[in-house]
HTML snippet that shows the backbone in 3Dmol.js (N, CA, C, O; Angstrom):
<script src="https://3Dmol.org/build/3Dmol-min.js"></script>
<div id="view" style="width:600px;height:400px;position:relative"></div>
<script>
const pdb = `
ATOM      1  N   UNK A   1      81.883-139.964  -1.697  1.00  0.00           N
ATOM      2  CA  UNK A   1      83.107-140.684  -1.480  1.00  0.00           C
ATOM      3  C   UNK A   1      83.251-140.935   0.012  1.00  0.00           C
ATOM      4  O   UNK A   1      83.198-140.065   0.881  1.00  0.00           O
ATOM      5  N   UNK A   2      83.433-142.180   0.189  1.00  0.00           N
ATOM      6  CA  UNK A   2      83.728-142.259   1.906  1.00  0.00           C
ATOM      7  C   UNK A   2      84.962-142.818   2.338  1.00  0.00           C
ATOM      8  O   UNK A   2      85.002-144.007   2.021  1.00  0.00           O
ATOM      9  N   UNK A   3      85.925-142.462   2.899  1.00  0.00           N
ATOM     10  CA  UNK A   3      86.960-143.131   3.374  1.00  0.00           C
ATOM     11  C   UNK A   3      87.040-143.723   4.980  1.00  0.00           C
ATOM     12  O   UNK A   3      86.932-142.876   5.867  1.00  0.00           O
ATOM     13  N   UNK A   4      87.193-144.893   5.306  1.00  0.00           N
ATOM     14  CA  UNK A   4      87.470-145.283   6.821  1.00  0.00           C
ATOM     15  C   UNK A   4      86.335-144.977   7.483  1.00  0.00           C
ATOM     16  O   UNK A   4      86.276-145.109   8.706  1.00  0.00           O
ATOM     17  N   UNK A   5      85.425-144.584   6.840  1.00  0.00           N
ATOM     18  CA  UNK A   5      83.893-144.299   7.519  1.00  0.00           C
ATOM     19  C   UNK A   5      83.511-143.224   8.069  1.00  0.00           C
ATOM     20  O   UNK A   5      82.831-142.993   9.069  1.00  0.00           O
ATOM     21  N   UNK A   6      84.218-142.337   7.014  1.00  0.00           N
ATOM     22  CA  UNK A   6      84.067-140.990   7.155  1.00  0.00           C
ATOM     23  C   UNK A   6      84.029-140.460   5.901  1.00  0.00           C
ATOM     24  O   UNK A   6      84.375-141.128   4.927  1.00  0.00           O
ATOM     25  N   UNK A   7      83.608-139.224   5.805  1.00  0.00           N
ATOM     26  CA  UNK A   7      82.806-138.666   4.733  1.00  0.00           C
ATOM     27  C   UNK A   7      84.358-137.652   4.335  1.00  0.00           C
ATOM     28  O   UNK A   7      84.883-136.804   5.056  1.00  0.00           O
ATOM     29  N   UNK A   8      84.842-138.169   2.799  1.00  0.00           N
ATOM     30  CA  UNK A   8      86.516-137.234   2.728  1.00  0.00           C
ATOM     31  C   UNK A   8      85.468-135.803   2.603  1.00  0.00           C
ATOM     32  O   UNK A   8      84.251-135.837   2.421  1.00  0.00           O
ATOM     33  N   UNK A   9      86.075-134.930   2.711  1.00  0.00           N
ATOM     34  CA  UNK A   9      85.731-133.500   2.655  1.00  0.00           C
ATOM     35  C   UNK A   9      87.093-132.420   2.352  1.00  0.00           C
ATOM     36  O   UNK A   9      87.297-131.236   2.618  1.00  0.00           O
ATOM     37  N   UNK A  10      87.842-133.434   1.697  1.00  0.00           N
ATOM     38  CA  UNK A  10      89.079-132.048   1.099  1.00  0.00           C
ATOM     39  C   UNK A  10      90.545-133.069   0.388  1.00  0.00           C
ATOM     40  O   UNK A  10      90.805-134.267   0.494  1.00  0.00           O
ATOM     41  N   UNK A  11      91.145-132.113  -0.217  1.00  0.00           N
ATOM     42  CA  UNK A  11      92.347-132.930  -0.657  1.00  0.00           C
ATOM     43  C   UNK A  11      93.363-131.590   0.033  1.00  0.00           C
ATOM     44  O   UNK A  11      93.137-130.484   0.525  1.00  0.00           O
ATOM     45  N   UNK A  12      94.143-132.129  -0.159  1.00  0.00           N
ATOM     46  CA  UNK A  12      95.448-131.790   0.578  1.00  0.00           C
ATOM     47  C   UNK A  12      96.946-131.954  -0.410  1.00  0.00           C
ATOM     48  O   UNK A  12      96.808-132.781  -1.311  1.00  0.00           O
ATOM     49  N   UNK A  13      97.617-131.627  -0.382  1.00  0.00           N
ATOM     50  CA  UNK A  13      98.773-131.679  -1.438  1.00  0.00           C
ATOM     51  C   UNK A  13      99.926-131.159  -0.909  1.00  0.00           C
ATOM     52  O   UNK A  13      99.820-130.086  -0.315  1.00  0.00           O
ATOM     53  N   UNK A  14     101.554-131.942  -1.032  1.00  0.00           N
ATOM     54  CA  UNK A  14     102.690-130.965  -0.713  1.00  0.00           C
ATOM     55  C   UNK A  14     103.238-130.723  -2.260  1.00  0.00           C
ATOM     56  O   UNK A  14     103.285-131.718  -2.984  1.00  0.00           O
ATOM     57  N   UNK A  15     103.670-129.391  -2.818  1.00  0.00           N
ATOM     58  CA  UNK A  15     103.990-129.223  -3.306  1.00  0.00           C
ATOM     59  C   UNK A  15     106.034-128.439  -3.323  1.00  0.00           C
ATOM     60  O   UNK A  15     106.623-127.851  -2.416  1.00  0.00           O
ATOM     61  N   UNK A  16     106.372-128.691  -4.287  1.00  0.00           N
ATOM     62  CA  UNK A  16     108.112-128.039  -4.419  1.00  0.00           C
ATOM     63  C   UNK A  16     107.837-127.318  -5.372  1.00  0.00           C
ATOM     64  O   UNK A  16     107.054-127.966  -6.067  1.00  0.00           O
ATOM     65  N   UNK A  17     108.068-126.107  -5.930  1.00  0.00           N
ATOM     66  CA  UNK A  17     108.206-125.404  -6.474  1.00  0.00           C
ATOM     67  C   UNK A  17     109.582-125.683  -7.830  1.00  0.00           C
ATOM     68  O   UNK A  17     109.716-124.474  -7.640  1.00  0.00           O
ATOM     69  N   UNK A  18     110.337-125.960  -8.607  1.00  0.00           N
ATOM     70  CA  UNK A  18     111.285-126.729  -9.158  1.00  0.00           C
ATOM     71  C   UNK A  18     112.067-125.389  -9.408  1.00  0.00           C
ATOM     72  O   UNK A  18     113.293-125.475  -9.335  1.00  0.00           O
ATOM     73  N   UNK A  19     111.517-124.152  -9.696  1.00  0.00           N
ATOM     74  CA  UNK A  19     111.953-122.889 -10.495  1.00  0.00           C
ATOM     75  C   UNK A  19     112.646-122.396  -9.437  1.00  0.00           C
ATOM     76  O   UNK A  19     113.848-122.159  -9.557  1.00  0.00           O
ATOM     77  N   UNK A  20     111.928-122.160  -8.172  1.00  0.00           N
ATOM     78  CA  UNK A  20     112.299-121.205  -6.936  1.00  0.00           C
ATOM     79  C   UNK A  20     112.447-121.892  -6.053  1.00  0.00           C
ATOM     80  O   UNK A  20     112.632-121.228  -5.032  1.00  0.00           O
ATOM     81  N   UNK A  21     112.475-123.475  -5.801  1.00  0.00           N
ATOM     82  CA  UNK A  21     112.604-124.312  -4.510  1.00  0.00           C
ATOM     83  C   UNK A  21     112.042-124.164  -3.248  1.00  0.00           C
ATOM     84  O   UNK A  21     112.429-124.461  -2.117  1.00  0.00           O
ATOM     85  N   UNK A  22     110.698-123.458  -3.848  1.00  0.00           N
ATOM     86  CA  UNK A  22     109.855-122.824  -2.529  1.00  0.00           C
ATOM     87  C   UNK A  22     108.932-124.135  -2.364  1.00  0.00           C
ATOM     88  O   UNK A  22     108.518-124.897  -3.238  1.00  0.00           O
ATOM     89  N   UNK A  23     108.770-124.154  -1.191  1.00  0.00           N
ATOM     90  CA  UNK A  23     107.641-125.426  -0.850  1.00  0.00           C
ATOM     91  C   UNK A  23     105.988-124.739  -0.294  1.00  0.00           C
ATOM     92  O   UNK A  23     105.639-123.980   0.611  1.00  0.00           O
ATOM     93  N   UNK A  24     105.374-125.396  -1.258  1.00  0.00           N
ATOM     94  CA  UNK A  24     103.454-124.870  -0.934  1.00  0.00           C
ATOM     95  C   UNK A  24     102.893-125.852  -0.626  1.00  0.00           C
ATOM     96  O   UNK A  24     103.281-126.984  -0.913  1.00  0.00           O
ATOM     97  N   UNK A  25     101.665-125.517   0.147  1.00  0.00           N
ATOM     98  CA  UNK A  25     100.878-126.686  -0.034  1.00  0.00           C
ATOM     99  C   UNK A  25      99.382-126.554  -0.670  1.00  0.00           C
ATOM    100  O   UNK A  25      98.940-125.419  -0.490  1.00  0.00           O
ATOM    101  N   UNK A  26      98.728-127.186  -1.178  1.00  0.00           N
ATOM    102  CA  UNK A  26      97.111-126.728  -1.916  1.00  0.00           C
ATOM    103  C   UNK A  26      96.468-127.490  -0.773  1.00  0.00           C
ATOM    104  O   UNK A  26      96.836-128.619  -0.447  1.00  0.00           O
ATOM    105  N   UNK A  27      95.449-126.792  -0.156  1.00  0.00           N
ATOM    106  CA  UNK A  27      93.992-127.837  -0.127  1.00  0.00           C
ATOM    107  C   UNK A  27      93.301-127.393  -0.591  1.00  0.00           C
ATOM    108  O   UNK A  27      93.428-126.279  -1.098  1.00  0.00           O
ATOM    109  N   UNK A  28      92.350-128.033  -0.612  1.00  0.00           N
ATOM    110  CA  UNK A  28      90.971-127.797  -1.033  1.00  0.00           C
ATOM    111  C   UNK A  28      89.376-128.266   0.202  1.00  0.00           C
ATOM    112  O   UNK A  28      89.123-129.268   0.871  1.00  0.00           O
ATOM    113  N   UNK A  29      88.973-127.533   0.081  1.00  0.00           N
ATOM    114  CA  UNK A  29      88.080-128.094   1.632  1.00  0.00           C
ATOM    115  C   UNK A  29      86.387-127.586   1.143  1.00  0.00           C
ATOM    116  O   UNK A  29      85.985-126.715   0.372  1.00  0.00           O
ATOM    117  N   UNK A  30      85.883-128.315   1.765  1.00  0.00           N
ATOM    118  CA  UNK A  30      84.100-128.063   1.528  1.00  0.00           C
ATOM    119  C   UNK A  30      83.633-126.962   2.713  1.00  0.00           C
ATOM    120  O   UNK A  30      83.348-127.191   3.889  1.00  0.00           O
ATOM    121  N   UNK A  31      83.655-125.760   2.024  1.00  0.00           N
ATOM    122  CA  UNK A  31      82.812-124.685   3.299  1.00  0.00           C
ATOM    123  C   UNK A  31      81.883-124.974   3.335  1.00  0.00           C
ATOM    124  O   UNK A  31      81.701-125.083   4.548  1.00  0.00           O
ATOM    125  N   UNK A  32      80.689-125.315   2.705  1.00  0.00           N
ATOM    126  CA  UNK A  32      79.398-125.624   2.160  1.00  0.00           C
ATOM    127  C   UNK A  32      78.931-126.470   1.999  1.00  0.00           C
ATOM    128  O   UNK A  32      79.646-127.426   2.302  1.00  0.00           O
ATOM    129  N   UNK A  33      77.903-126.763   1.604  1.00  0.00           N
ATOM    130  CA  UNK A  33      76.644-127.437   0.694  1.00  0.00           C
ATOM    131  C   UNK A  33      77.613-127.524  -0.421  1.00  0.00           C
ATOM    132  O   UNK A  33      78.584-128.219  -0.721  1.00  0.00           O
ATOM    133  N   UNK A  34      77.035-126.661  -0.845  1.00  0.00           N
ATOM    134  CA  UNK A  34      77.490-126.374  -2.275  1.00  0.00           C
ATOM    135  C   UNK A  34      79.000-125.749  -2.757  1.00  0.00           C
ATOM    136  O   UNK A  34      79.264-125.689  -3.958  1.00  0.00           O
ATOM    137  N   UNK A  35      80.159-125.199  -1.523  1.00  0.00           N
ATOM    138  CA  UNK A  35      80.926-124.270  -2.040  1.00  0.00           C
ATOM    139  C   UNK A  35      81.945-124.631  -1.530  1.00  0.00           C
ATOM    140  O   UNK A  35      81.896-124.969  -0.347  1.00  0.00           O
ATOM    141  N   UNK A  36      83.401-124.690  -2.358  1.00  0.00           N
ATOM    142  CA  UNK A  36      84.500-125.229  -2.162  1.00  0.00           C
ATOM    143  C   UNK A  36      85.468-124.536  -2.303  1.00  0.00           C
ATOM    144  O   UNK A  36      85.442-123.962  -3.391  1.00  0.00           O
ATOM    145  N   UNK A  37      86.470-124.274  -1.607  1.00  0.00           N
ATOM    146  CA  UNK A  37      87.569-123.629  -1.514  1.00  0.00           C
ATOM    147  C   UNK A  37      89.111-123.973  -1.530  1.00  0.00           C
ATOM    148  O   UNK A  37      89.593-124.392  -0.478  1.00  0.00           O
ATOM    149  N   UNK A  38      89.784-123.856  -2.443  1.00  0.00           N
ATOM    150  CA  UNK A  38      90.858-123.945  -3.263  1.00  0.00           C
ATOM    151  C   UNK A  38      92.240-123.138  -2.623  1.00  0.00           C
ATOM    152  O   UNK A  38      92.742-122.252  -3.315  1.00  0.00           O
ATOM    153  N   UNK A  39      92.908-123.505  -1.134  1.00  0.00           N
ATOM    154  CA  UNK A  39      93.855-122.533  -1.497  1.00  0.00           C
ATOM    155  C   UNK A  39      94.973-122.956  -1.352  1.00  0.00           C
ATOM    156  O   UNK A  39      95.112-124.067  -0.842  1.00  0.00           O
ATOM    157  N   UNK A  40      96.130-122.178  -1.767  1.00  0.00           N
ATOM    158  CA  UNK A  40      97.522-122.273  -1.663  1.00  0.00           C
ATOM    159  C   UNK A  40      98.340-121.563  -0.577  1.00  0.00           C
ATOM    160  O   UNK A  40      98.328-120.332  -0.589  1.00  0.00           O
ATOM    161  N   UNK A  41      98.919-122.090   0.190  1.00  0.00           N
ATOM    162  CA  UNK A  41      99.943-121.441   0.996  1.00  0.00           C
ATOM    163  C   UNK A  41     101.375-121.815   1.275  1.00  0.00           C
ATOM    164  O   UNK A  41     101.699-122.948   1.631  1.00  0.00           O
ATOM    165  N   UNK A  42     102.266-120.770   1.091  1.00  0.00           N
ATOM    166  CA  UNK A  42     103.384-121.009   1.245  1.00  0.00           C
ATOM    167  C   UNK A  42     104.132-121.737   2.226  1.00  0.00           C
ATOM    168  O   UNK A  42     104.063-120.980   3.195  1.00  0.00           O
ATOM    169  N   UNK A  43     104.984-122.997   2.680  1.00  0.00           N
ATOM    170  CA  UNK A  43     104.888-123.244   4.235  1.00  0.00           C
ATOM    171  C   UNK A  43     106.371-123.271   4.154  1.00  0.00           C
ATOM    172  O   UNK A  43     107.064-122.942   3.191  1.00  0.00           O
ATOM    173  N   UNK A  44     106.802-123.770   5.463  1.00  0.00           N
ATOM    174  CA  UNK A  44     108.629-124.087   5.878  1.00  0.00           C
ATOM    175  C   UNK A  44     108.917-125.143   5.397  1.00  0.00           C
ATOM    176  O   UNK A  44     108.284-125.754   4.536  1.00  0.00           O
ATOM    177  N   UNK A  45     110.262-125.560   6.105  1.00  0.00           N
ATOM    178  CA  UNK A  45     110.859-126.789   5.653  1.00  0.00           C
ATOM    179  C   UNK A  45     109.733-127.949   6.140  1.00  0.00           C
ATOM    180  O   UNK A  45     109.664-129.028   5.551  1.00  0.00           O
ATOM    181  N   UNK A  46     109.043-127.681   7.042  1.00  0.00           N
ATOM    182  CA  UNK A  46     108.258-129.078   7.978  1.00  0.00           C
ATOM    183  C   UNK A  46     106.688-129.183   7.352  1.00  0.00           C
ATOM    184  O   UNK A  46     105.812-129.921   7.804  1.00  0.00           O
ATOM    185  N   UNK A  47     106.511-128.028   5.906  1.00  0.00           N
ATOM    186  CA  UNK A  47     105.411-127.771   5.363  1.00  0.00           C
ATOM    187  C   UNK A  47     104.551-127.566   6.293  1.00  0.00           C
ATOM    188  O   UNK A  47     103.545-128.271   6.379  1.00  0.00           O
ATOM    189  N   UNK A  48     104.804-126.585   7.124  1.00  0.00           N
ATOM    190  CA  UNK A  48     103.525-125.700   7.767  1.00  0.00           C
ATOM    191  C   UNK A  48     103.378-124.550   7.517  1.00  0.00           C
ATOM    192  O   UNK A  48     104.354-123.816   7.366  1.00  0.00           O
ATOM    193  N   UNK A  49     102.078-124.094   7.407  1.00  0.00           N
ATOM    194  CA  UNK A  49     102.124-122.996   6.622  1.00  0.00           C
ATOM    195  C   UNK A  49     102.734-121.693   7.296  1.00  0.00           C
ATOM    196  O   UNK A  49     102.460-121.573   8.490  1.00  0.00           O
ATOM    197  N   UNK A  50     103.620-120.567   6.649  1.00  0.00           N
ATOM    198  CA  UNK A  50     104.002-119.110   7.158  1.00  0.00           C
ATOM    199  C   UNK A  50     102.725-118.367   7.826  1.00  0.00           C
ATOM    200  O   UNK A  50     102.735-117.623   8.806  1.00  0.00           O
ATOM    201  N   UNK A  51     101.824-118.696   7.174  1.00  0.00           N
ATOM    202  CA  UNK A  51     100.391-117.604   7.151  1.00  0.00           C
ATOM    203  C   UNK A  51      99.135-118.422   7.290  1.00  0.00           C
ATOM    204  O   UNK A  51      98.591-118.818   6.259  1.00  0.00           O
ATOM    205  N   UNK A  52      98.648-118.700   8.410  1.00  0.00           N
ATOM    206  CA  UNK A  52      97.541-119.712   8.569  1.00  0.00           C
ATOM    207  C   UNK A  52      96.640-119.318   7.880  1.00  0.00           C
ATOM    208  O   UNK A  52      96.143-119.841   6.882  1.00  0.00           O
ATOM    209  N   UNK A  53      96.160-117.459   8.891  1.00  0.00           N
ATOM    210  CA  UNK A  53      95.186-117.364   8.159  1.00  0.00           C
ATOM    211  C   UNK A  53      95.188-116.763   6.937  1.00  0.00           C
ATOM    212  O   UNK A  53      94.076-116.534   6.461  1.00  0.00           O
ATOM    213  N   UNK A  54      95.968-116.507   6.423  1.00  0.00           N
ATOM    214  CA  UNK A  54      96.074-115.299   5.054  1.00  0.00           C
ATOM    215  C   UNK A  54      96.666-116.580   3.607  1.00  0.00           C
ATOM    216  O   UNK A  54      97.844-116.505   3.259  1.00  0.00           O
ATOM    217  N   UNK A  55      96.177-117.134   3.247  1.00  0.00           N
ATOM    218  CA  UNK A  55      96.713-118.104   1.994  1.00  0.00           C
ATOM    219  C   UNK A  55      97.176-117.268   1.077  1.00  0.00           C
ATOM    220  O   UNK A  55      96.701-116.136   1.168  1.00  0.00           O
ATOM    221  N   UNK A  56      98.066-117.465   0.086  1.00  0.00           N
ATOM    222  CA  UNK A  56      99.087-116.855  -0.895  1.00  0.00           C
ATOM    223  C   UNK A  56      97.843-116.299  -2.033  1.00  0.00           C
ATOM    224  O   UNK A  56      97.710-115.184  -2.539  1.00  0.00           O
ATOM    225  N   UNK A  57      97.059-117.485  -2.192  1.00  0.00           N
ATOM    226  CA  UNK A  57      96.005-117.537  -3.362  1.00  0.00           C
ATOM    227  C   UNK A  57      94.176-118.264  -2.202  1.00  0.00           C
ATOM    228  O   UNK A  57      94.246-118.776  -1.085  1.00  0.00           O
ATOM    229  N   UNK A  58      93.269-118.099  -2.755  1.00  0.00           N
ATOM    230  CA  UNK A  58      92.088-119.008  -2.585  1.00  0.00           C
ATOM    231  C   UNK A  58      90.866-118.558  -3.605  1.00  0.00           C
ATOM    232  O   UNK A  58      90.259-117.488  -3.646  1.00  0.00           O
ATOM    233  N   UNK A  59      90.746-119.526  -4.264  1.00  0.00           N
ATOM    234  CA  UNK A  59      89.812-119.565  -4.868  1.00  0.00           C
ATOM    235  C   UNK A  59      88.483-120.236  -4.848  1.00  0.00           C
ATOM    236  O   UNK A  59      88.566-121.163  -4.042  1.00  0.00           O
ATOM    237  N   UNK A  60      87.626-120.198  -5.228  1.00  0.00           N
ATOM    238  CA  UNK A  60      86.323-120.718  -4.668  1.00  0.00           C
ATOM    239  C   UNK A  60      85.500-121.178  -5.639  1.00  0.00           C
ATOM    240  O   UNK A  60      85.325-120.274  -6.456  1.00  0.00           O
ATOM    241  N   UNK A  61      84.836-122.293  -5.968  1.00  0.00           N
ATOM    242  CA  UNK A  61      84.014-123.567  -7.070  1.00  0.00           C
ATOM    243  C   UNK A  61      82.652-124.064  -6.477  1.00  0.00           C
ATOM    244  O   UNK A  61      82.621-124.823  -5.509  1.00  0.00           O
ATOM    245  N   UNK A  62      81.875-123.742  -6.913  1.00  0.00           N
ATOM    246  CA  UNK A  62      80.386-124.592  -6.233  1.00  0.00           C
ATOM    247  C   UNK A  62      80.357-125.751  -6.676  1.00  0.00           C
ATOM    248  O   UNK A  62      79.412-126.435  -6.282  1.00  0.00           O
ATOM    249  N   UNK A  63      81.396-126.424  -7.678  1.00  0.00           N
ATOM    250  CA  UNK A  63      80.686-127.636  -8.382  1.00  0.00           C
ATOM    251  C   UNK A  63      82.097-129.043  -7.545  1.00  0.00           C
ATOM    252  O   UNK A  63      83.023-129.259  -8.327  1.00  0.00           O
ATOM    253  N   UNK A  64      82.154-129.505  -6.746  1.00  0.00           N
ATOM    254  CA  UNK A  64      83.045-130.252  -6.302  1.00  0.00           C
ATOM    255  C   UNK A  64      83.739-131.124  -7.436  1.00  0.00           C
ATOM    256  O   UNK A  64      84.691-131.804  -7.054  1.00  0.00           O
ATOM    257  N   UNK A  65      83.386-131.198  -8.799  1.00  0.00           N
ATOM    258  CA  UNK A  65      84.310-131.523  -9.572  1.00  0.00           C
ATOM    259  C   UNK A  65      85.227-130.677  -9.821  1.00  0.00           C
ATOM    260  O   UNK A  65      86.403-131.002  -9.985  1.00  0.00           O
ATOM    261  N   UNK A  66      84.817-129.564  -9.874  1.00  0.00           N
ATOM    262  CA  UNK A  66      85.640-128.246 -10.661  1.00  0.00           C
ATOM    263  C   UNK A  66      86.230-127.689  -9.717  1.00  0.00           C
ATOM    264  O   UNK A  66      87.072-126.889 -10.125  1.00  0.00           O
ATOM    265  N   UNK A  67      86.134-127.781  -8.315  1.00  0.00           N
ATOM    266  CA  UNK A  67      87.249-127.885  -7.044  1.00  0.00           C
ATOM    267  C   UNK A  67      88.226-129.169  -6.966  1.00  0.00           C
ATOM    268  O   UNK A  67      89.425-128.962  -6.784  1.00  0.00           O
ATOM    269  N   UNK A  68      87.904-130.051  -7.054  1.00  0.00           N
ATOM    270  CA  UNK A  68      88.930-131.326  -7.475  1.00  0.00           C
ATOM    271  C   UNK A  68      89.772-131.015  -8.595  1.00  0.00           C
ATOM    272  O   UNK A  68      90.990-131.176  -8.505  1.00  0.00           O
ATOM    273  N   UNK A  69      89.226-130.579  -9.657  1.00  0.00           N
ATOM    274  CA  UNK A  69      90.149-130.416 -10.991  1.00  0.00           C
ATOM    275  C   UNK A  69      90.944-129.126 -11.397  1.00  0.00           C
ATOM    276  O   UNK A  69      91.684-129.018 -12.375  1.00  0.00           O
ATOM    277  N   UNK A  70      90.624-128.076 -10.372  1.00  0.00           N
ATOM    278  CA  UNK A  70      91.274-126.900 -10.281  1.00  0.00           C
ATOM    279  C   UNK A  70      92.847-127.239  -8.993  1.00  0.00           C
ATOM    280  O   UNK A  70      94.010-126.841  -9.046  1.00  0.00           O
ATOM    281  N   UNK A  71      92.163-128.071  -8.033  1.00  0.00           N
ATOM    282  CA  UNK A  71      92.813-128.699  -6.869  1.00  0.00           C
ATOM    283  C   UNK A  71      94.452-128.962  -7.694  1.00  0.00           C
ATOM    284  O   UNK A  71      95.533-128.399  -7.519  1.00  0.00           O
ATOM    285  N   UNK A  72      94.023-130.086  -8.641  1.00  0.00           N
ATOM    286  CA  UNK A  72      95.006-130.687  -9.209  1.00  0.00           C
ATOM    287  C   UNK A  72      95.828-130.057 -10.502  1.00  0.00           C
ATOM    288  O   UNK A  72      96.928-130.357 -10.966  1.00  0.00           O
ATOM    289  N   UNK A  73      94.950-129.164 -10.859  1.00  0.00           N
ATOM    290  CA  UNK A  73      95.782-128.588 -12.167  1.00  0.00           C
ATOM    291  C   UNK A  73      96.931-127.319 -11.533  1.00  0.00           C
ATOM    292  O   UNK A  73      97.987-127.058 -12.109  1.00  0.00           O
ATOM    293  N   UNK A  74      96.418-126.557 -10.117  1.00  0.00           N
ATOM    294  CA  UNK A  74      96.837-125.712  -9.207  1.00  0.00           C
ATOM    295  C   UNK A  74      98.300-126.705  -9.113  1.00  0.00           C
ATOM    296  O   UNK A  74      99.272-126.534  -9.848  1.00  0.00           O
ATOM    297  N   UNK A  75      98.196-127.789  -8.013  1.00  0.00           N
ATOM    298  CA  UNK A  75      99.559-128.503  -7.755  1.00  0.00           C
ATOM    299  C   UNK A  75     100.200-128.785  -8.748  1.00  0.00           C
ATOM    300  O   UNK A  75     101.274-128.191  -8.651  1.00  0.00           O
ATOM    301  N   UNK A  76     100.147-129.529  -9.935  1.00  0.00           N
ATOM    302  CA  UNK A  76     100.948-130.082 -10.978  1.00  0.00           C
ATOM    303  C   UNK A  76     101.084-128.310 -11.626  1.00  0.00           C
ATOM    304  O   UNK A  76     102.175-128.244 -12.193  1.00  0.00           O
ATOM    305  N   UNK A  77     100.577-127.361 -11.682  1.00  0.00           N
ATOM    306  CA  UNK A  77     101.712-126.012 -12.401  1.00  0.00           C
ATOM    307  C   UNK A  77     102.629-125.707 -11.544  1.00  0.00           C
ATOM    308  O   UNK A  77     103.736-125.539 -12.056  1.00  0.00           O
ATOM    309  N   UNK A  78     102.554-125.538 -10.112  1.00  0.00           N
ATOM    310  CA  UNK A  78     102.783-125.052  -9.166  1.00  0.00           C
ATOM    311  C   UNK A  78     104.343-125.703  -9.092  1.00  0.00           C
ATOM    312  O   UNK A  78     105.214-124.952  -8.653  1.00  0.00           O
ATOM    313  N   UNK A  79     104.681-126.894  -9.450  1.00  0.00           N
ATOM    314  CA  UNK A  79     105.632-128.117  -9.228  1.00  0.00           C
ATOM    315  C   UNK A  79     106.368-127.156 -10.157  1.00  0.00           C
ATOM    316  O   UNK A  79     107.454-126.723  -9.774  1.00  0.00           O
ATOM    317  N   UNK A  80     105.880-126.778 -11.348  1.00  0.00           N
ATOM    318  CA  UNK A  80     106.555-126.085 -12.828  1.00  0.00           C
ATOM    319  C   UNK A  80     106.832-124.857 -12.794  1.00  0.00           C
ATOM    320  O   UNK A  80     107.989-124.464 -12.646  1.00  0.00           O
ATOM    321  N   UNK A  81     105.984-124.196 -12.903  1.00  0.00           N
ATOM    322  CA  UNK A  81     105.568-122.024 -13.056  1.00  0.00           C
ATOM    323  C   UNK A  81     106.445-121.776 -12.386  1.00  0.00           C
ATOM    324  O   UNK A  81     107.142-122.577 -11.762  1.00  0.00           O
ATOM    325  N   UNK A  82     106.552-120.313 -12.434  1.00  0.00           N
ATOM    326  CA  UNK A  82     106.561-119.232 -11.464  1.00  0.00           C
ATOM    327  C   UNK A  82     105.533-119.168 -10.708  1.00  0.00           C
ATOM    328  O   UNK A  82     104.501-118.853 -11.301  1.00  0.00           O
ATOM    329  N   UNK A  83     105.388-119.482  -8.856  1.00  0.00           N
ATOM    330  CA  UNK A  83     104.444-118.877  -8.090  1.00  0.00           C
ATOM    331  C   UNK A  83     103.622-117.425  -8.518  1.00  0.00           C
ATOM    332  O   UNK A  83     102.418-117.363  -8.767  1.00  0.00           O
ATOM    333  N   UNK A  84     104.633-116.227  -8.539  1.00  0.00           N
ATOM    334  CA  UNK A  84     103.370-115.283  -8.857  1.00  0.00           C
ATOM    335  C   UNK A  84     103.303-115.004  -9.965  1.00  0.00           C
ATOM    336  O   UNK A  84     103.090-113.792 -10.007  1.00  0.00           O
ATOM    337  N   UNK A  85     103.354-115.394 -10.902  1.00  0.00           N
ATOM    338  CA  UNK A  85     102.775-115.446 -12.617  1.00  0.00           C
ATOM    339  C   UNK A  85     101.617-116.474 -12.033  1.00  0.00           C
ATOM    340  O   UNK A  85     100.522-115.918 -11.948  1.00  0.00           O
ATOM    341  N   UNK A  86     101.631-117.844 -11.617  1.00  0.00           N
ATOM    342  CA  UNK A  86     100.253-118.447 -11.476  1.00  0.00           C
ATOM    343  C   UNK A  86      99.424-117.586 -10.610  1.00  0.00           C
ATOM    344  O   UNK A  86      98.279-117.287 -10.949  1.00  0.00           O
ATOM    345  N   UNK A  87     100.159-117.011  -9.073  1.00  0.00           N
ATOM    346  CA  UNK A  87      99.116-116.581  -8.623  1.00  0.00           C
ATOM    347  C   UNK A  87      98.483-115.044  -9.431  1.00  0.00           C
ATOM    348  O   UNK A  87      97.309-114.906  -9.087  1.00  0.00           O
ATOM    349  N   UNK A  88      98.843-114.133 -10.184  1.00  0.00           N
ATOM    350  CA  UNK A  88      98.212-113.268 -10.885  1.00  0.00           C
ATOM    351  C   UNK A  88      97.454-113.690 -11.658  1.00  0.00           C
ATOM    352  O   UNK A  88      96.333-113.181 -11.702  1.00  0.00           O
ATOM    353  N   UNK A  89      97.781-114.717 -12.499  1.00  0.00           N
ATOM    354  CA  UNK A  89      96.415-115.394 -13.409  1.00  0.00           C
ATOM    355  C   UNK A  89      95.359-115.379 -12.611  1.00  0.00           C
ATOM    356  O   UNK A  89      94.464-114.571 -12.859  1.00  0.00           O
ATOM    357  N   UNK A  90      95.225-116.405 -11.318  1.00  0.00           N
ATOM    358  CA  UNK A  90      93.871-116.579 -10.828  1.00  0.00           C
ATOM    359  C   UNK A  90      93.477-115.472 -10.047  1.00  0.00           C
ATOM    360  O   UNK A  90      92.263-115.380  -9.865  1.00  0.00           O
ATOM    361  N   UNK A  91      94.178-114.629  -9.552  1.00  0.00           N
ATOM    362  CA  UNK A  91      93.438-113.616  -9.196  1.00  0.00           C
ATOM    363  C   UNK A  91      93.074-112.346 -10.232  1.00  0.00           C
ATOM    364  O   UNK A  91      92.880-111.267  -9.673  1.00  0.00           O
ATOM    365  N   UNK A  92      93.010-112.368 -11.078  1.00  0.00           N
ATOM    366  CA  UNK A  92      92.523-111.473 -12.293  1.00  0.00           C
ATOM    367  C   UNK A  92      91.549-112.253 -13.024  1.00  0.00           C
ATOM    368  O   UNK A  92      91.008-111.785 -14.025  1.00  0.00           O
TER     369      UNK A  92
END
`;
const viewer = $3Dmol.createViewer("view");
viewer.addModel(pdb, "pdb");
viewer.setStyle({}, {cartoon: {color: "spectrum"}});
viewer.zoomTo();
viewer.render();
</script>
C-alpha cells in the first residue's frame, strides 16, 4: 500500500469509550518484517497519550492482515465494552 509516496506502515484510530466516556487511541505499527503491533492507550482531552511508554493493552500479529483486522475489531468494541473486560480478554 503506498500513500503520497510513502510506504503507510500503521493505522492509527481515536477512539470514545460510550460506557465510561474515556477517550483511547489504537495504533497499530510494523516493528518488523514480519511483526506487527497492536496497541491501545488511554489519552486526555487533546488525545495524547497518559503513558507513552507503557500502553493499557499491546498485542502482537505476524500476518499484517490479522494486525489490520484485530486493529479494527479492537476500536469498534472499544467505542462499546467495558475497557477492562476487553483488556482481560486479550491479555489471557
Amino acid at each position: 500500500m503506498r500513500t503520497a509516496g510513502r510506504t503507510a506502515k500503521g493505522l492509527f484510530n481515536k477512539v470514545r469509550n460510550q460506557a465510561t466516556r474515556r477517550r483511547f487511541v489504537v495504533s497499530t505499527i510494523k516493528k518488523d518484517e514480519d511483526l506487527f503491533e497492536t496497541a491501545v492507550f488511554e489519552v486526555n482531552f487533546f488525545y495524547l497519550p497518559r503513558r507513552w511508554s507503557n500502553p493499557d493493552l499491546a498485542v502482537e500479529t505476524r500476518a499484517k492482515d490479522d494486525a489490520w483486522d484485530l486493529h479494527h475489531q479492537l476500536a469498534a468494541r472499544l467505542a462499546q465494552e467495558y475497557p477492562a473486560r476487553l483488556f482481560e480478554e486479550y491479555r489471557s
